[in-house]
TIKEDO-559632 format. One record per residue: x, y, z of N, C-alpha, C in turn; residue in one letter. Coordinates in steps of 0.1 Angstrom, whole numbers, plus 5000, padded with zeros to 4 digits. Example, Ala and Ser with C-alpha at 12.3 -4.5 7.8 and 13.67 -1.06 7.14 Angstrom:
# TIKEDO-559632
513249435078512349555078513249675078A 512849785071513749895071512950005079S 
//
This chain:
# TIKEDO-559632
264646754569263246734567262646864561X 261646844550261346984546259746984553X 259447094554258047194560257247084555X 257247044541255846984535255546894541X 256846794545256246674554255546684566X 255146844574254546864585253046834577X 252346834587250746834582249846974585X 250347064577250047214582249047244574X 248147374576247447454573247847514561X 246847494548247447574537248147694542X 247347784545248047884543249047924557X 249847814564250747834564252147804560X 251547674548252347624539253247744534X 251847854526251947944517253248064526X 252448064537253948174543254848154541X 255447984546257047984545257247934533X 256547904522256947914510257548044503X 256648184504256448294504257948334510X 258448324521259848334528260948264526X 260648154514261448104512262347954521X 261447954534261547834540261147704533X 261947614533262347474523262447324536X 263647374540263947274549263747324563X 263547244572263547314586265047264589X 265447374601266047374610266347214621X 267547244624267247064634266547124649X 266447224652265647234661264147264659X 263647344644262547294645261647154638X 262647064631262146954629262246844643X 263346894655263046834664261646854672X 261247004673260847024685259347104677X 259047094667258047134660256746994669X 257146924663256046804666256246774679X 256846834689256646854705255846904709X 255847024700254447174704253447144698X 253347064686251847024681250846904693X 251946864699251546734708251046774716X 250946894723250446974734251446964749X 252546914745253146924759254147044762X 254047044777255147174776256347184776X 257447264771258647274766259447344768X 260647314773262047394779262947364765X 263147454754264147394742265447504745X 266447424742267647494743268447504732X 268847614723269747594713270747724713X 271647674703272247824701271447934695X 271848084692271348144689270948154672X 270148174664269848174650269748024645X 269247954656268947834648267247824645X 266447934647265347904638263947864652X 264447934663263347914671261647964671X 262148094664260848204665260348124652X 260048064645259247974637259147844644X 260347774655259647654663258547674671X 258147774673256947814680255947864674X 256347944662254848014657253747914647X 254647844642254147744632253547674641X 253847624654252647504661251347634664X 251647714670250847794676249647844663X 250447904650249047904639248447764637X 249047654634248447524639246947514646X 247547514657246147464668245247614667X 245247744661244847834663243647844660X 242447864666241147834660240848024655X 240748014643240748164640238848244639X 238248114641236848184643236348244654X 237548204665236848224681237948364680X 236848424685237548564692237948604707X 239348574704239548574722241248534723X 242248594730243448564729243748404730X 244648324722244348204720246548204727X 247448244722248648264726249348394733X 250148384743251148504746252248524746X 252848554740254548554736255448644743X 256048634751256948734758258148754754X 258948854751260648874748261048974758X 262248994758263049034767263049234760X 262749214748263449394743262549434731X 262049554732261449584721261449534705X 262749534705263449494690263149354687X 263549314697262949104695261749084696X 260949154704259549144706259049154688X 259249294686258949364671259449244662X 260449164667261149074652260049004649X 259448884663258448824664257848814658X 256848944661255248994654255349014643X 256649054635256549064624256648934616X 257348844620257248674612255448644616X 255148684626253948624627252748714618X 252948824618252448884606252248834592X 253148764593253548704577252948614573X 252948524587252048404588250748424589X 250248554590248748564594248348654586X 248848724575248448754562248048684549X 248848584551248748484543247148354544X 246248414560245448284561244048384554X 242948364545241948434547240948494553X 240748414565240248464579240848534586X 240848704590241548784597242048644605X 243348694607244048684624244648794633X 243748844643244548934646245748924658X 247148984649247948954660248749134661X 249049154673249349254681250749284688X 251249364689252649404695252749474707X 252649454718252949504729254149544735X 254649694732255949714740255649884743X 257049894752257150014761257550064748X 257050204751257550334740256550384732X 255450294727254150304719253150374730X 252050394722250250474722249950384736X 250050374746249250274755247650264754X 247550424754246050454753245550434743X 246150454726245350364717245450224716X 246050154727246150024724244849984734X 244550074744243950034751242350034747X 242050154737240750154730240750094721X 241750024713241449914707240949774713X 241549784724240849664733239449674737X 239249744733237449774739236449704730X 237149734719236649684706236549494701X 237449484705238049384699239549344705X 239449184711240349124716241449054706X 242649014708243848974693243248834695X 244348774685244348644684245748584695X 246448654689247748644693248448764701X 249048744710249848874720250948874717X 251748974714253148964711254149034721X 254449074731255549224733256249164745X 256849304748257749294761257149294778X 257749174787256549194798255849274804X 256649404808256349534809254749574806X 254749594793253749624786252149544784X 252949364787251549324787250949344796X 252049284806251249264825250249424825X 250849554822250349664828248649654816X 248649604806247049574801246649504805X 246849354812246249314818246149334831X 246749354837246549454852245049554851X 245149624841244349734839242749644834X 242749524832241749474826241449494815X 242349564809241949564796242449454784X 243249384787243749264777243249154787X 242449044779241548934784242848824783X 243448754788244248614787244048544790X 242848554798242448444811242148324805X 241848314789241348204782242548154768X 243548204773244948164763245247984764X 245847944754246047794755247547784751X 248247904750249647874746250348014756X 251548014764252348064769253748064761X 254648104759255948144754256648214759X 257648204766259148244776260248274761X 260448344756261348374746262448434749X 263948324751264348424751264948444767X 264548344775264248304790265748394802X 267048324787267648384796268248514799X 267948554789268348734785266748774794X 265448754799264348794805265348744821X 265848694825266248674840267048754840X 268448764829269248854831269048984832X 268149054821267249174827266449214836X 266149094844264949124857264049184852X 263349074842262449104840261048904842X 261748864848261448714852260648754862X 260348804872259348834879257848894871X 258348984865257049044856256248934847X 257248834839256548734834255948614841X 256248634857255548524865254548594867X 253948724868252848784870251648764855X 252448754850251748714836251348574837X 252448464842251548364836250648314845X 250748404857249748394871248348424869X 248048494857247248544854246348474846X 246948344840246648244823246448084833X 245448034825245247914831245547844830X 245147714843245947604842246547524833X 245247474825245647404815246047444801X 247247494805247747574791249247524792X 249447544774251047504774251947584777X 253147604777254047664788254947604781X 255647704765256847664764257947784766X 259047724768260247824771261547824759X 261947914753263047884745264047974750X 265447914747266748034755267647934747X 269048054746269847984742270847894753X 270547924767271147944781269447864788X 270047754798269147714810269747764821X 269447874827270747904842270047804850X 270947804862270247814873269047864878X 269547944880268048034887267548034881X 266947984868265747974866265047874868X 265347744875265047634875263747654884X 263247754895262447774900261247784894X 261347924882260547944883259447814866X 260747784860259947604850259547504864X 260047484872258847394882257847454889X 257347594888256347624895255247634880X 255847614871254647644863254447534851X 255447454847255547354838255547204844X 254547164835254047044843254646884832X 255746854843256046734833256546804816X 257546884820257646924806258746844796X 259046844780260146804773261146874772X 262446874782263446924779264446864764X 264547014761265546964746266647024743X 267846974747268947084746269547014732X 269847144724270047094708271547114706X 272447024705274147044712274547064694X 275647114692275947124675277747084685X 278347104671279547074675280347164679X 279947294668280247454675279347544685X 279947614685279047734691278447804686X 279347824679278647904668279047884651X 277547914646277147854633278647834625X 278547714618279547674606279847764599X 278747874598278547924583279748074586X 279648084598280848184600282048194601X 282948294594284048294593284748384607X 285148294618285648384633286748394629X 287248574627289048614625288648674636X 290048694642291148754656292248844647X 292148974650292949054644293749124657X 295049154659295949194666295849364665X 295449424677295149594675297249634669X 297649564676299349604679299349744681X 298749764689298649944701298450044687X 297849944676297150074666295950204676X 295450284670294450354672293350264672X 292350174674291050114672290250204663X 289550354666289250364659289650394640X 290750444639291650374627291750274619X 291850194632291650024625291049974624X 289450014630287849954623287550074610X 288250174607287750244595288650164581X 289950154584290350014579289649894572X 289349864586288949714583287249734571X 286749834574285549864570285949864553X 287049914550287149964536287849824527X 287949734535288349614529286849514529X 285849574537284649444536283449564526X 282949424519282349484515280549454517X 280149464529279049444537277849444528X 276649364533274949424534274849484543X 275049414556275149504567275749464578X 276849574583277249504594277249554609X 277549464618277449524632278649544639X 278949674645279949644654279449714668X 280149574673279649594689280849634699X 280049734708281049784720280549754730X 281849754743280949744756280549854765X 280649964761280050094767279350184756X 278150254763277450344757278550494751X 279550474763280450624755281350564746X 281750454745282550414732281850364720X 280350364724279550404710278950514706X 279250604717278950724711280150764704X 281150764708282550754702282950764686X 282650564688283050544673281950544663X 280550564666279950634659280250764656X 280350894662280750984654281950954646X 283050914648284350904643284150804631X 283050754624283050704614282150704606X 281050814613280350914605281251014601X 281951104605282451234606283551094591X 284051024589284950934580283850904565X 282350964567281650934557280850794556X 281250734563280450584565278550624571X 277550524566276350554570276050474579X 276250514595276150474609275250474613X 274650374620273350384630273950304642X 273150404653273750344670272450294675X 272650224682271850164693272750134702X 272050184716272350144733271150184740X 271550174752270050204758269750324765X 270650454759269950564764269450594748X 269150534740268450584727266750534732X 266050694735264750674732263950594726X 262850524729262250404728261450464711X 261250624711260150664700261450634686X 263150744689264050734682264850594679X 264450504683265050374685264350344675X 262750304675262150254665262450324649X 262950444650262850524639264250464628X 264850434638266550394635266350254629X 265150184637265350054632264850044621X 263850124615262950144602264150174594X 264950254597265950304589267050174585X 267050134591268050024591267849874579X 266249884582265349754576265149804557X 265049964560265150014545266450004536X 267249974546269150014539269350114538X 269450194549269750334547270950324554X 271350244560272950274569273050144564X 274650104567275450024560276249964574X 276550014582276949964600275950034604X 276049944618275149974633276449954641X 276250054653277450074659276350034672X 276349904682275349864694276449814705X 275449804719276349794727275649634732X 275849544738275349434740274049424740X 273349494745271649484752271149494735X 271949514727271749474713271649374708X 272749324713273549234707272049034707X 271549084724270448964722269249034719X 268849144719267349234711266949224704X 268249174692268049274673267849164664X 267249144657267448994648267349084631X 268349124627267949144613268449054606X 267649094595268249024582268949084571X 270348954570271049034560272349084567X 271849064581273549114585275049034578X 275749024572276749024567277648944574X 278249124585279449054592279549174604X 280049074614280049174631281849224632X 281849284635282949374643282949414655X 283849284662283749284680285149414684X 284749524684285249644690286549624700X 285949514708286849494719286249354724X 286649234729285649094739285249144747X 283849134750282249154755283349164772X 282449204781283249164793282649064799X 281449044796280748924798280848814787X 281648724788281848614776280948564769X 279448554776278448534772277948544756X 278248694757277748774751278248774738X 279748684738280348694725279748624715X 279048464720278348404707276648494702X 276448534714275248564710275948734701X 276748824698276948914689277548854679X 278548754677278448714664277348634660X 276648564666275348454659274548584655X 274748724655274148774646274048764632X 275448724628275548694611275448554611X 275648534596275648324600274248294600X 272948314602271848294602271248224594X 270348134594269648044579270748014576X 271647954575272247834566273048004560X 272848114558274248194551275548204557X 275948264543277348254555278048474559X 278648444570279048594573280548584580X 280848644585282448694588282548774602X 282948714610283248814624284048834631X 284548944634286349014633286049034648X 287048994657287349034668288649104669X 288849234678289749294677290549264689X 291749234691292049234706293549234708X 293749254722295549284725296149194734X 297349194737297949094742296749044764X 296349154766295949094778294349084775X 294049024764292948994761293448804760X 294148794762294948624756294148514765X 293648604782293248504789291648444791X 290948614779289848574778289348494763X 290548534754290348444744290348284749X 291448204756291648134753290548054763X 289648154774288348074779287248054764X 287348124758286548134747286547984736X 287847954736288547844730287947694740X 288047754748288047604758286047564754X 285247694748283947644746283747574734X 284747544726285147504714284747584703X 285347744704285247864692286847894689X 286847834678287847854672288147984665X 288948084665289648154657290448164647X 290148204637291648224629292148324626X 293848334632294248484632294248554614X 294348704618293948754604295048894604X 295748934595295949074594296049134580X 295749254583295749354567296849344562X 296949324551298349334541298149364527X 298749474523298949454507296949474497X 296049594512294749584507293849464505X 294349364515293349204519293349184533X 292849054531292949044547293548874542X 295248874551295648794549295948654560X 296248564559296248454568297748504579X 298048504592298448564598298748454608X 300248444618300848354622300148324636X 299948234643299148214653300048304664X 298648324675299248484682300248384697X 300348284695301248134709302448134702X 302248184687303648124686305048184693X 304948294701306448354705306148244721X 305248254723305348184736305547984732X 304947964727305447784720306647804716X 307447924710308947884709309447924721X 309048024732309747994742309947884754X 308747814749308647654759309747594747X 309447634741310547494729311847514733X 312747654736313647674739313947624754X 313447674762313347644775313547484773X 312447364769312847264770313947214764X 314647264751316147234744317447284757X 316847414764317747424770318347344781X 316947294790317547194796317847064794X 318047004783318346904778319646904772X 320147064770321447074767321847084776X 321547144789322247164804322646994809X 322046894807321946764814323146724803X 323246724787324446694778325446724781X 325446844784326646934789327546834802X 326846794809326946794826327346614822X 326646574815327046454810328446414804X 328846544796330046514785331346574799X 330746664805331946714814332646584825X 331646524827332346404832333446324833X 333546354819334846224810335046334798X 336246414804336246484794337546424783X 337146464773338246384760338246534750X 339346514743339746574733339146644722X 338646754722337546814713336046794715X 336146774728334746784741333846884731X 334346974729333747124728333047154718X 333647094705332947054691331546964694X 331646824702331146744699330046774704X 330246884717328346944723328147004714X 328947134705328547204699327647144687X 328047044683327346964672325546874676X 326246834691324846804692324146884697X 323847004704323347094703322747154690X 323747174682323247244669322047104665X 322247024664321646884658320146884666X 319946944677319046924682318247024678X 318447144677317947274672317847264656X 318047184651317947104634316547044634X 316746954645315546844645314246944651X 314547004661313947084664312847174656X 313647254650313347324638312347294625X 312847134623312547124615310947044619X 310946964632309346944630308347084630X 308747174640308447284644307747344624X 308547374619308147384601307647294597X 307047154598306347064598305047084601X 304647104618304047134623303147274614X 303947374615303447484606302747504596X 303747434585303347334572301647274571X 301747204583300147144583298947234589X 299547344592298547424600298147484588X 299447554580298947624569297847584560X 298447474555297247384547296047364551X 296247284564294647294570293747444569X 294247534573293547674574293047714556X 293947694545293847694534292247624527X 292547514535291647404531290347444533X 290147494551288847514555288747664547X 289647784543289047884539288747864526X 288847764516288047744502287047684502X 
//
């Protein structure tokens, strides 16, 4: 379905024309005309399927831009996603001729000039992290009390940071008859409390694809084989040839780590974790959005925060320790319908979390360096599939054996030997069959 067929507001035509939006997304051609209908909404998708426009486009929609007075409030879980936000919605609200004023609220900024801005003049739109709004409105200084749209962004990275209480204080604050939608790529549990205390009769929409994650990425599994790691991502680095890419760790000292070690290699690194200052954070991310680094070396709390554009391709350091976490760092790249590449690095007692990973239906394809490429590489089961294969020939020869010994006759000893060999023939050769079709298949899907 393309945009045009919605019944929008010139000039928000003009924005996602301007951005190059054409067709919508299947979640927001599903769930676009949910939020124009006024009801409230629990939507569930994977990550980069195009939510932060399922909401802002209904929201500029019903926006009455003459009345001065906060009309929506958007909550995210992290500076960086908050900031991704406000900045699409910026785009959208440059484009209309009637000021709109929309606003960013997060920890690390001016409080105090934000707060004499509010003396002045109330937004249209709220943007930031809970933290930040609740304490303006706590303080009386940010007016909500007359909002007609609420937004949970992001719901389940906000529970998993304990920050779900702060935003129940927020919407304790906004009135009844307002909408109340929620987006996550995750419905847990526990949050089921707090969508029935505040959503009334709402449309649940869980948007199921067949992967986990986007088509458009290419998932390789590369074998460390007790190399050095950081060796083997300076490697892998000098065979891609990136816009930008991410590699993610699961500790703050192993990205302090392999960031120096591939600065000090000449590569242009930027780190994020969360002992990086809220003021030096923002500075990095300017830096980042200019192309001044070429990798970001982050540690998870990145991994659901950051939404750039243009990432390329991810480099999983090591599997997340939280499984979670793995689609949401590769759904970094793959975004809008492009396509990207994401390398997981891993060793043999990594096998039990790969293959939970498998059972979510994420497929891998093994990869290793050869000859300055990155070449198609033998599945990492196969010493263990030939060991069940043997194991099963062997007892099959044990029961032959025990068969022929019975009645023994004249040149007994040839005749097992033959069918034994005969069986490791047939054996063999489906086994190279089997292979045969794997190879092709893999060929197929990589052109």
């Amino acid at each position: 379905m393309k945009f045009t067929e919605f019944t929008l507001k010139p000039y928000i035509q003009e924005a996602l024309k301007e951005i190059g939006f054409v067709t919508a997304t299947e979640v927001q051609e599903r769930l676009i005309p949910i939020v124009l209908s006024g009801r409230d909404l629990v939507g569930e998708s994977k990550t980069g399927s195009g939510k932060t426009h399922t909401f802002l486009i209904p929201i500029f929609q019903q926006l009455q831009e003459e009345v001065e007075q906060v009309q929506a409030v958007i909550t995210a879980p992290s500076r960086e996603l908050a900031t991704q936000i406000y900045q699409a919605a910026r785009q959208i609200a440059m484009c209309s001729s009637t000021e709109i004023r929309v606003v960013n609220y997060v920890g690390g900024t001016d409080k105090q000039r934000q707060i004499d801005k509010l003396q002045t003049s109330q937004p249209h739109i709220v943007i930031g992290t809970p933290g930040r709004i609740y304490d303006l409105v706590k303080s009386g200084d940010l007016a909500i009390h007359k909002a007609t749209t609420f937004v949970v962004d992001e719901a389940d990275m906000t529970l998993d940071m304990g920050f779900l209480e702060t935003v129940d204080r927020i919407a304790s604050s906004l009135p009844k008859n307002l909408q109340f939608l929620v987006f996550s790529a995750t419905i847990p549990q526990k949050l089921q409390p707090f969508l029935k205390k505040y959503l009334t009769n709402p449309v649940i929409e869980q948007i199921k694809t067949q992967t986990v994650i986007s088509d458009t990425i290419d998932n390789w599994l590369i074998s460390t084989k007790g190399r050095d790691k950081n060796a083997l991502i300076l490697d892998i680095t000098k065979l891609m040839q990136p816009y930008l890419a991410m590699i993610f760790v699961n500790t703050k000292t192993r990205a302090d780590e392999l960031h120096s070690y591939l600065s000090a290699n000449g590569l242009r690194v930027a780190k994020i974790h969360g002992d990086i200052p809220p003021r030096e954070r923002k500075r990095i991310m300017n830096q980042v959005k200019n192309l001044e680094f070429e990798y970001i070396v982050a540690t998870d709390l990145a991994a659901r925060g950051i939404d750039i554009e243009g990432v390329s391709h991810v480099i999983n350091d090591a599997i997340p320790q939280d499984l979670s976490f793995f689609v949401h760092r590769v759904g970094r790249t793959g975004r809008n319908g492009l396509a990207g590449t994401a390398i997981t690095l891993y060793q043999p007692s990594d096998d039990a979390d790969i293959r939970e990973l498998e059972k979510l239906n994420i497929r891998f394809v093994p990869k290793m360096m050869k000859d300055g490429e990155f070449q198609d590489t033998y599945d990492r089961d196969r010493r263990v599939n030939r060991e069940k294969s043997r194991e099963k020939l062997d007892l099959e020869m044990i029961g032959l054996v025990k068969k022929k010994k019975k009645k023994i006759k004249p040149g007994y000893k040839k005749k097992i030997q033959w069918a034994v060999d005969e069986k490791r023939r047939k054996t063999k050769r489906i086994e190279n069959r089997a292979k045969g079709r794997a190879e092709r298949k893999a060929k197929r899907q990589t052109f």
